[in-house]
Residue frames relative to the residue before (quaternion, step in Angstrom):
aa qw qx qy qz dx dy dz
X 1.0000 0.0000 0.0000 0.0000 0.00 0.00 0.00
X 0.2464 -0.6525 0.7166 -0.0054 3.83 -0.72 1.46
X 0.4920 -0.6956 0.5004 -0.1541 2.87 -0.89 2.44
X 0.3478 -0.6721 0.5052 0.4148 4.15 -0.49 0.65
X 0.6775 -0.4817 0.4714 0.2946 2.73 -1.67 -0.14
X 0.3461 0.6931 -0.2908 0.5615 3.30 1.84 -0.86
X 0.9724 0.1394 -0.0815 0.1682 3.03 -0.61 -1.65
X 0.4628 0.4810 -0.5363 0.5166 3.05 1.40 0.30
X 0.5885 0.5060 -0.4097 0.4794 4.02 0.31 -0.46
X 0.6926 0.4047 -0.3019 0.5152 3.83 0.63 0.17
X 0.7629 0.2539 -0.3865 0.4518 3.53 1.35 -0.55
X 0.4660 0.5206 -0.5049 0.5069 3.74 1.28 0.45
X 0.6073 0.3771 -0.5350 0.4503 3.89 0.29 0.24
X 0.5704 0.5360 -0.4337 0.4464 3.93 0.63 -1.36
X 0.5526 0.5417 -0.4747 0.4192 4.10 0.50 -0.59
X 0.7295 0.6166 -0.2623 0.1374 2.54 -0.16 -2.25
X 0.6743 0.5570 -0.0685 0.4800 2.57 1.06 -2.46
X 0.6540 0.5295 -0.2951 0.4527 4.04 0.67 -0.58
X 0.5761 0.5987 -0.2718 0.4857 3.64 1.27 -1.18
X 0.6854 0.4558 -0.2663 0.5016 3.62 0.60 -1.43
X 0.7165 0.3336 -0.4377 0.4288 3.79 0.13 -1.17
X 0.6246 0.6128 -0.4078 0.2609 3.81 0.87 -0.64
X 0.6046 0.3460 -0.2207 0.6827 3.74 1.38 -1.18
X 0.5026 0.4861 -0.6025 0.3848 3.99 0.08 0.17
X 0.7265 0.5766 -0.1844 0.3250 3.65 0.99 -1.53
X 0.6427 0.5249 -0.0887 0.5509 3.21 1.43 -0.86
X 0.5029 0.6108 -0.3616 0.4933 3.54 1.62 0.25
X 0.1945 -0.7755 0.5835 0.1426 3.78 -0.61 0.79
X 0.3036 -0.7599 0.5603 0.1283 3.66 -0.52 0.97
X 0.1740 -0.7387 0.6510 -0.0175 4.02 0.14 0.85
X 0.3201 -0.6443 0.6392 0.2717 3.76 -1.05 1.48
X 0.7385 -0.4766 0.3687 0.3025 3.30 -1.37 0.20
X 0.2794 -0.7433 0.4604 0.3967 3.72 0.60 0.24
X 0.4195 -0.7283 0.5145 0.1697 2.98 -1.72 0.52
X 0.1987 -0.8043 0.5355 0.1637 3.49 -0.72 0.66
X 0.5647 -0.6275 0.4337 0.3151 3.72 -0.95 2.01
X 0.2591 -0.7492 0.6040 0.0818 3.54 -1.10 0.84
X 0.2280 -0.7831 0.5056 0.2813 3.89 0.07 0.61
X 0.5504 -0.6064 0.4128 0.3987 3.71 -0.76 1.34
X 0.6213 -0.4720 0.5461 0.3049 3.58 -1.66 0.35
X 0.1877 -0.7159 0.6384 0.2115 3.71 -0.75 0.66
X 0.4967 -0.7545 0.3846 0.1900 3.30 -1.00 1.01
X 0.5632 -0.5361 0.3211 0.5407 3.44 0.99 -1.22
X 0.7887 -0.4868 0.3157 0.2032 3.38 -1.54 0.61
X 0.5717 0.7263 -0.2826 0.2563 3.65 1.24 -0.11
X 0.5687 0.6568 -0.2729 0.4131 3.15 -0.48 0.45
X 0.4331 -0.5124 0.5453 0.5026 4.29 -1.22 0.41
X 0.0265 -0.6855 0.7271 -0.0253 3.06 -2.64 0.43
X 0.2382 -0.8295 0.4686 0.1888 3.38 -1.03 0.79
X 0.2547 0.8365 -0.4508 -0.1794 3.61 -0.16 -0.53
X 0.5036 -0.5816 0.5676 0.2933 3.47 -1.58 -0.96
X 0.0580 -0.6971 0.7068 0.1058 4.06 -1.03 0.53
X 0.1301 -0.4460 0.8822 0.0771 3.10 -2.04 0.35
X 0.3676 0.7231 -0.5732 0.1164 3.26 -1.51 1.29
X 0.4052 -0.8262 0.3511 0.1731 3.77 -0.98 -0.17
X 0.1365 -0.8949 0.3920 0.1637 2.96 -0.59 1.39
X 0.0636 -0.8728 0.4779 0.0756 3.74 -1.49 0.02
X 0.1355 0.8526 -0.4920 0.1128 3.48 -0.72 0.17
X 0.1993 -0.8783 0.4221 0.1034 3.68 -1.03 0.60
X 0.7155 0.5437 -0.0970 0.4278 3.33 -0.78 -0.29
X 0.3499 0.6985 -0.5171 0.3497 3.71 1.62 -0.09
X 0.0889 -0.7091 0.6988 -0.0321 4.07 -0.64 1.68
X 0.2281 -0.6660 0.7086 -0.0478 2.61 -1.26 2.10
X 0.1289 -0.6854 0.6937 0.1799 3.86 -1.51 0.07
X 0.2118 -0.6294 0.7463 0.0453 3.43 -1.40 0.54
X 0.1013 -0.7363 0.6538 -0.1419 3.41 -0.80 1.36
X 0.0313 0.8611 -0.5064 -0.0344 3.94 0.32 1.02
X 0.3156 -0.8287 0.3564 0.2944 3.15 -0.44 1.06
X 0.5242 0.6262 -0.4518 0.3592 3.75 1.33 0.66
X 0.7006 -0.5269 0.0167 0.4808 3.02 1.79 0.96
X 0.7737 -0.4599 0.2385 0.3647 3.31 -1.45 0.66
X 0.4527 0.7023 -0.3699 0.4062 3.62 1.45 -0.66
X 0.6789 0.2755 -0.2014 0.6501 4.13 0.98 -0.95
X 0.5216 0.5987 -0.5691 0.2137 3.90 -0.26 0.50
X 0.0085 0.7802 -0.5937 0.1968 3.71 -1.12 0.76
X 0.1382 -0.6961 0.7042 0.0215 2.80 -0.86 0.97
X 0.0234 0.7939 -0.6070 0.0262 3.14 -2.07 1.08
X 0.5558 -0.6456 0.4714 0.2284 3.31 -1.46 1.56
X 0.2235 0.7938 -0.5570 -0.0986 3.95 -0.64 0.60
X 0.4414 -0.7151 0.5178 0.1602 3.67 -0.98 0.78
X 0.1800 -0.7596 0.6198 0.0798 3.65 -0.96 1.02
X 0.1831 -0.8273 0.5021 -0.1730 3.08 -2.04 1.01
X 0.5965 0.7014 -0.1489 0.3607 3.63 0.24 -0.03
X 0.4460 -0.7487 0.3756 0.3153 3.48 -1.24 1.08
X 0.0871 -0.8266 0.5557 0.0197 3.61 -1.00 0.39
X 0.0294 -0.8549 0.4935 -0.1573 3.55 -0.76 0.92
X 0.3316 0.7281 -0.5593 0.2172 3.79 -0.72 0.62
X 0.8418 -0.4729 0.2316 0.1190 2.64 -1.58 -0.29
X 0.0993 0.9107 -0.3849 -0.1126 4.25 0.29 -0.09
X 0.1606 -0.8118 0.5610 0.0238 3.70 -1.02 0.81
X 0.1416 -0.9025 0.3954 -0.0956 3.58 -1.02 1.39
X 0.2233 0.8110 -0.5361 -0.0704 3.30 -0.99 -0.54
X 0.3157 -0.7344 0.5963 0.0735 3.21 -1.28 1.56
X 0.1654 -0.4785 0.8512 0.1386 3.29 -1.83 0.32
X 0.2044 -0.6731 0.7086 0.0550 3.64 -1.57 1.21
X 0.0056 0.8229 -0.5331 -0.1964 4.11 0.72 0.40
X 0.6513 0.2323 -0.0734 0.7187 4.16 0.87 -0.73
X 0.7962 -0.2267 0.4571 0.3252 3.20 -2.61 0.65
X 0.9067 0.2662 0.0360 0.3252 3.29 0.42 -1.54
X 0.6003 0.6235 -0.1883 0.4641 3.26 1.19 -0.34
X 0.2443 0.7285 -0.6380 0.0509 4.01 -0.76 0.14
X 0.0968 -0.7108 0.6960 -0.0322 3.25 -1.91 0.71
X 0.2265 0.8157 -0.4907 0.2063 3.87 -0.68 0.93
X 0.4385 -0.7317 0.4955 0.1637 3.02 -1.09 0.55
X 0.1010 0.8377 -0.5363 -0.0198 3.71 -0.89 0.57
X 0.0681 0.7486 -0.6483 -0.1215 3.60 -1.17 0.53
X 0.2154 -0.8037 0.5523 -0.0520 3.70 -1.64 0.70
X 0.2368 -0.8515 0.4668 0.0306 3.12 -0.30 0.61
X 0.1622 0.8380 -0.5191 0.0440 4.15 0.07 0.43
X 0.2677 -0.8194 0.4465 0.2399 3.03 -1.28 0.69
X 0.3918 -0.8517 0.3299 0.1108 3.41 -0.77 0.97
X 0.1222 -0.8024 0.5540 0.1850 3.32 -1.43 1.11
X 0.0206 0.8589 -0.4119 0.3037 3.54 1.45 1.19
X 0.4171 0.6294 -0.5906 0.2845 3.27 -0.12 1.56
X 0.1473 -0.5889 0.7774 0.1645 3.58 -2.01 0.02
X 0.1776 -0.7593 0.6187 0.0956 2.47 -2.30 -0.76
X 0.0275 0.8690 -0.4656 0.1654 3.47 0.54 0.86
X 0.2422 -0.7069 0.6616 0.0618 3.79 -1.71 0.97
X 0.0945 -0.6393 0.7544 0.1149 3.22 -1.74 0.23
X 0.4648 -0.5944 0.6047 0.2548 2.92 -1.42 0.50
X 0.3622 -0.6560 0.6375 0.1792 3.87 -1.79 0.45
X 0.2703 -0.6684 0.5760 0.3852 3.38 -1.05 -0.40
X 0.6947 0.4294 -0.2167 0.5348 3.38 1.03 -0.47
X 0.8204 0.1535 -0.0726 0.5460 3.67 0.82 0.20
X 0.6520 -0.5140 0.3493 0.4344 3.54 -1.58 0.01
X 0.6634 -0.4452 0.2603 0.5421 3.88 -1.24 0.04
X 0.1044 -0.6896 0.6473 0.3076 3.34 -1.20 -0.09
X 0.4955 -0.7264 0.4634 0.1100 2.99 -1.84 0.39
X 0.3138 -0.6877 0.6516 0.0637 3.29 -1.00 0.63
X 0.0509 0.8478 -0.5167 0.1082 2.81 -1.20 1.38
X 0.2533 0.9293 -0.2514 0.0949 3.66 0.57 0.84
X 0.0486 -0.8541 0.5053 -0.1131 3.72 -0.25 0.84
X 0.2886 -0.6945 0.6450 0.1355 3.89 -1.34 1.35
X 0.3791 -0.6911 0.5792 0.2078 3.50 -0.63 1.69
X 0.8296 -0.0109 0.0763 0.5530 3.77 0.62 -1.28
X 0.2045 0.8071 -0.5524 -0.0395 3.63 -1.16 -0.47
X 0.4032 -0.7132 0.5701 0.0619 3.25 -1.12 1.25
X 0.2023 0.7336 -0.6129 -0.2127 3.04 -1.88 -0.46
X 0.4524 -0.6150 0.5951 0.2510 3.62 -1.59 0.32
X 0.0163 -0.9019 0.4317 0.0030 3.12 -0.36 1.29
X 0.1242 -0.7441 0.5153 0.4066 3.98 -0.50 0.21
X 0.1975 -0.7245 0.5986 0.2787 3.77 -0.87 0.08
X 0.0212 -0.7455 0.6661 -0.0121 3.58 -1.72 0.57
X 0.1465 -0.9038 0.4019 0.0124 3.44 0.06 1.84
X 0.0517 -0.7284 0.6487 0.2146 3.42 -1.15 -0.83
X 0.1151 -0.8616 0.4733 -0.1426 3.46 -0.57 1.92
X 0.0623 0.6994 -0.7110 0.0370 3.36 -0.86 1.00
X 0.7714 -0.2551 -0.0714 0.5786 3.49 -0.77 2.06
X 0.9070 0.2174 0.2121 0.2917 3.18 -0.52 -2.17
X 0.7203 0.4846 -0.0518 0.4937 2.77 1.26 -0.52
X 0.2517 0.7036 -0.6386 0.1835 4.35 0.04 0.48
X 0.2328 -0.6096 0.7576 -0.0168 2.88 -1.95 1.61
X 0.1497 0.7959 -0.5801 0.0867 3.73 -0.64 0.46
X 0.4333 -0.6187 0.5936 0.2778 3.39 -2.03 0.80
X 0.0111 -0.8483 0.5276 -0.0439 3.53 -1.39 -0.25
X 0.1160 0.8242 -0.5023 0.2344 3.40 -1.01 1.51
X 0.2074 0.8208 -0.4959 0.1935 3.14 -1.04 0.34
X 0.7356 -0.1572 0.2430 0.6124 4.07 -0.93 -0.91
X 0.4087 -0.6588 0.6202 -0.1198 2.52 -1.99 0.42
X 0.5245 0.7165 -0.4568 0.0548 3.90 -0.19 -0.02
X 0.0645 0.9073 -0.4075 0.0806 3.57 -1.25 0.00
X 0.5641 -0.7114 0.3418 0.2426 3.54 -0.49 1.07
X 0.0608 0.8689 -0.4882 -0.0546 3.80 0.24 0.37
X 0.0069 0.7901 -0.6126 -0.0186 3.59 -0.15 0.54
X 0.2296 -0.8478 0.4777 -0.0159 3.62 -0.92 1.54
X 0.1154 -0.7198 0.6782 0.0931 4.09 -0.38 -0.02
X 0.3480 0.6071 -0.7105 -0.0736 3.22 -1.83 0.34
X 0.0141 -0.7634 0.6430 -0.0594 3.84 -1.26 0.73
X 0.1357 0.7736 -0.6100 0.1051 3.39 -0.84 1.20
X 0.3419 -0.7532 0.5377 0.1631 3.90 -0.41 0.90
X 0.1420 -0.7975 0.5853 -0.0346 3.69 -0.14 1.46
X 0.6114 -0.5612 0.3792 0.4093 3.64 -1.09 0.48
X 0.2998 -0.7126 0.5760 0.2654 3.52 -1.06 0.37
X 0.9053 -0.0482 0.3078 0.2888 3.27 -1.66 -1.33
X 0.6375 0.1539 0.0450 0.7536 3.78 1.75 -0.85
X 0.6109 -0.5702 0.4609 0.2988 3.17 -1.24 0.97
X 0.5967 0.6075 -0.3429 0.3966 3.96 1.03 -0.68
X 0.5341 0.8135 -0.1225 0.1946 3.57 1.45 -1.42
X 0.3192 0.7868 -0.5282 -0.0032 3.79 0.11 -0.03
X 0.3163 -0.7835 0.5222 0.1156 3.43 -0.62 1.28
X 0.1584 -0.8040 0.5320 0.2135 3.96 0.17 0.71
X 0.2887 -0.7381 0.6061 -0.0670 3.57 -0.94 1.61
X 0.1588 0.8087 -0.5433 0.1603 4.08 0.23 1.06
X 0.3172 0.7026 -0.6195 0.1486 3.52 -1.16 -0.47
X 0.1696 -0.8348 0.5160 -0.0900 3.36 -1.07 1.28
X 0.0464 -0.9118 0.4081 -0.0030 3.83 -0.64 0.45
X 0.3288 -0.7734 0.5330 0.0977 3.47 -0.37 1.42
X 0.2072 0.8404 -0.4998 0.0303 4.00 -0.24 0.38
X 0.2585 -0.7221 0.5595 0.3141 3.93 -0.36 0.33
X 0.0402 -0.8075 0.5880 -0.0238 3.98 -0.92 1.29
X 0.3432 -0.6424 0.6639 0.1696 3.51 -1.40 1.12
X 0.2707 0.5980 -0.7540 0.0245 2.57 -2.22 0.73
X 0.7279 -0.3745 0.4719 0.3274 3.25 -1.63 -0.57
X 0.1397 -0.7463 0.6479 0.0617 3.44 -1.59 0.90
X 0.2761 0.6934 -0.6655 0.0059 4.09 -1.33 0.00
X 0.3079 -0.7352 0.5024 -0.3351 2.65 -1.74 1.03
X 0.0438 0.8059 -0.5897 0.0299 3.77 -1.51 0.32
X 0.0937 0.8635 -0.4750 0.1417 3.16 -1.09 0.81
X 0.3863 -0.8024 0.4104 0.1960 3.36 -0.91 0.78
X 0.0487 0.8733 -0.4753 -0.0953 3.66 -0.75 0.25
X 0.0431 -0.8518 0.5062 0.1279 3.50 -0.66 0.97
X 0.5573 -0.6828 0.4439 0.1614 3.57 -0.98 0.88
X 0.1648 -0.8108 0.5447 0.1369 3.99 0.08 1.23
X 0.7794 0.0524 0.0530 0.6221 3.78 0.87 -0.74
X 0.7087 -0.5016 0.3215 0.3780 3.18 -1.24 -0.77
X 0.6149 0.5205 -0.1580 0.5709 3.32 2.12 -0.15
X 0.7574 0.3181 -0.0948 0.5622 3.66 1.17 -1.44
X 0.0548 -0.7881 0.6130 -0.0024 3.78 -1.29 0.72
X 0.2822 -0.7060 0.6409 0.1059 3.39 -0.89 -0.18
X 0.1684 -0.8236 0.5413 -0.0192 3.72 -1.10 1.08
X 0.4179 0.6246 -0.6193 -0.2276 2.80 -1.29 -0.40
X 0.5377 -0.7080 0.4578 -0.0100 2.84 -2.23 0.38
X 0.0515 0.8224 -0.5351 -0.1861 3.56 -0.66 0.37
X 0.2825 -0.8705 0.3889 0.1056 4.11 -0.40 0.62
X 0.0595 -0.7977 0.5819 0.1471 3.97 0.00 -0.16
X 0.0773 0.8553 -0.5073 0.0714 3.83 0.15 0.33
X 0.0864 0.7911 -0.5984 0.0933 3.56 -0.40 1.02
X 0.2636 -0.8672 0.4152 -0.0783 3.50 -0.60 1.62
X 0.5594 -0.6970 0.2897 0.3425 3.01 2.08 0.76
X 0.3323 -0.6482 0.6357 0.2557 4.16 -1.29 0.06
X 0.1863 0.6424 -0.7370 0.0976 2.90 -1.92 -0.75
X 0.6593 -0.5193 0.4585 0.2923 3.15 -2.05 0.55
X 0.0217 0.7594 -0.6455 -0.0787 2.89 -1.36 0.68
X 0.1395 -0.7986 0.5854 -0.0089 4.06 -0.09 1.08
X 0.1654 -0.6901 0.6988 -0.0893 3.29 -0.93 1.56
X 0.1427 0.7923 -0.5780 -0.1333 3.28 -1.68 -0.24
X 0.2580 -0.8988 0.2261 0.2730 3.35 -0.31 0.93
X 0.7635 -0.3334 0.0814 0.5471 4.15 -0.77 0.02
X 0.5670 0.5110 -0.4257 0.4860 3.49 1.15 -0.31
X 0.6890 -0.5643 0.3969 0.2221 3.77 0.40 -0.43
X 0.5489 0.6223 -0.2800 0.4827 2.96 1.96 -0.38
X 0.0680 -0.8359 0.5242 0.1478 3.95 -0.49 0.51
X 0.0324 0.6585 -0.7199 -0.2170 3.46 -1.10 -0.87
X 0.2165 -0.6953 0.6704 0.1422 3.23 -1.69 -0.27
X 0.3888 -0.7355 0.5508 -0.0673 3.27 -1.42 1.66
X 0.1572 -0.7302 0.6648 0.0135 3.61 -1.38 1.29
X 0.3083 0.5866 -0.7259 -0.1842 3.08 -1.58 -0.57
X 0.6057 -0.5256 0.4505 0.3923 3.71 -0.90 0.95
X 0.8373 0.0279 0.0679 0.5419 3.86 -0.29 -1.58
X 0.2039 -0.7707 0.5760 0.1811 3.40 -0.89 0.67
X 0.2069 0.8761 -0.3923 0.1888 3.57 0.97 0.95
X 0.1710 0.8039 -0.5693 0.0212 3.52 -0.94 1.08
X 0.6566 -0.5916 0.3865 0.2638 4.18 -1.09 0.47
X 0.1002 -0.8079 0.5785 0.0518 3.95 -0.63 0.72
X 0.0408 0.6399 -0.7661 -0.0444 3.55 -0.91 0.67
X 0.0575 0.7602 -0.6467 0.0211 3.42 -1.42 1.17
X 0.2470 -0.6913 0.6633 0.1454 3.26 -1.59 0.24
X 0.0915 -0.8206 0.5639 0.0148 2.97 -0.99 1.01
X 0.0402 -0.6525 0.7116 0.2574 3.51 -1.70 -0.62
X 0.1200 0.8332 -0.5377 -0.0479 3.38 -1.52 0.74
X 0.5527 -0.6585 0.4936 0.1313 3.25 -1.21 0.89
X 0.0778 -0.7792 0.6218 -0.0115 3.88 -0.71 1.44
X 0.5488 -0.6460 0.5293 0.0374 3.19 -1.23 1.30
């Protein structure tokens, strides 16, 4: 049997037309994937608590030793500070503009801030200086500039801090062989003044990251010792001033 032209041209479309809906069906349509969108940070306001790990330093701290068994044992000595230090810090911002921030902060760290430094006598052997900040705080104002995530700010304010001092020099006695050891030490808490800068970047809306730079100067004064024999002098140093670089992390409420 010899098929039309027609009708074979009608059963090659009825295929065709079957083939296509068959591979349409067999096509998986995949939604567009989504790409994670990190939430909007809102904005710096609010109290916060955190913690620093950091290091402190400074040079040149000029002590004097004024002995009161005369001017013949006085000296004056240069000691340099050093040392790790870490604690603890508590805050609160006010964001008033996009761009703008103001807050208060104080902090407290304890300290492994020490030196040691000699002078020489004419009338005796060197003595020593010995001196070291057990702890120190401060009361800080802050004054920022913020773009989202990101705040750079200056900063100042109080000052305080545990100094704890040594000095001991062995001066000639009675016989040329003789060395009488002159010592006496002194533990005093001293005010001053602090200033400063520091960056801060914002991980979320709760967690942040810092850092810090500090200048802290804890003032001088007399300090009059005397040792079991009865003999005394008395010790200066104009500024007791040394340098902080910290890291931090804090936590916003």
């Amino acid at each position: 049997m010899t098929l039309s032209t027609p009708l074979l041209a009608t059963v090659a479309l009825m295929l065709l037309s079957s083939s296509s809906a068959t591979f349409a069906a067999d096509l998986v349509v995949l939604p567009p994937e989504e790409v994670p969108v990190a939430p909007d940070f809102l904005d710096w306001n609010g109290p916060y608590v955190g913690v620093h790990l950091g290091w402190g330093f400074g040079g040149d701290q000029s002590f004097r030793a004024d002995c009161k068994c005369g001017p013949a044992y006085d000296g004056d000595a240069k000691v340099g500070l050093d040392g790790l230090l870490g604690g603890v810090q508590i805050g609160y911002n006010y964001q008033f503009s996009s761009n703008w921030l103001v807050g208060v902060e104080g902090d407290f760290s304890w300290s492994g801030v020490k030196g040691s430094g000699s002078t020489w006598m004419r009338s005796a052997s060197d003595g020593v200086f010995n001196t070291k900040v057990d702890w120190f705080g401060t009361l800080r104002a802050r004054f920022g500039y913020v773009a989202d995530r990101f705040m750079v700010y200056g900063t100042g304010g109080l000052a305080y801090g545990s100094l704890e001092t040594k000095y001991s020099y062995a001066f000639k006695g009675a016989s040329p062989t003789r060395r009488d050891l002159l010592s006496g030490g002194v533990d005093e808490t001293s005010w001053g003044w602090t200033a400063g800068a520091g960056a801060e970047y914002a991980l979320n809306e709760h967690w942040s990251l810092k850092g810090e730079y500090l200048y802290i100067n804890l003032g001088g004064g007399g300090q009059s010792m005397t040792n079991s024999n009865g003999q005394g002098f008395s010790s200066e140093t104009d500024d007791f001033k040394f340098h902080t670089v910290r890291l931090g992390v804090n936590y916003r409420f």
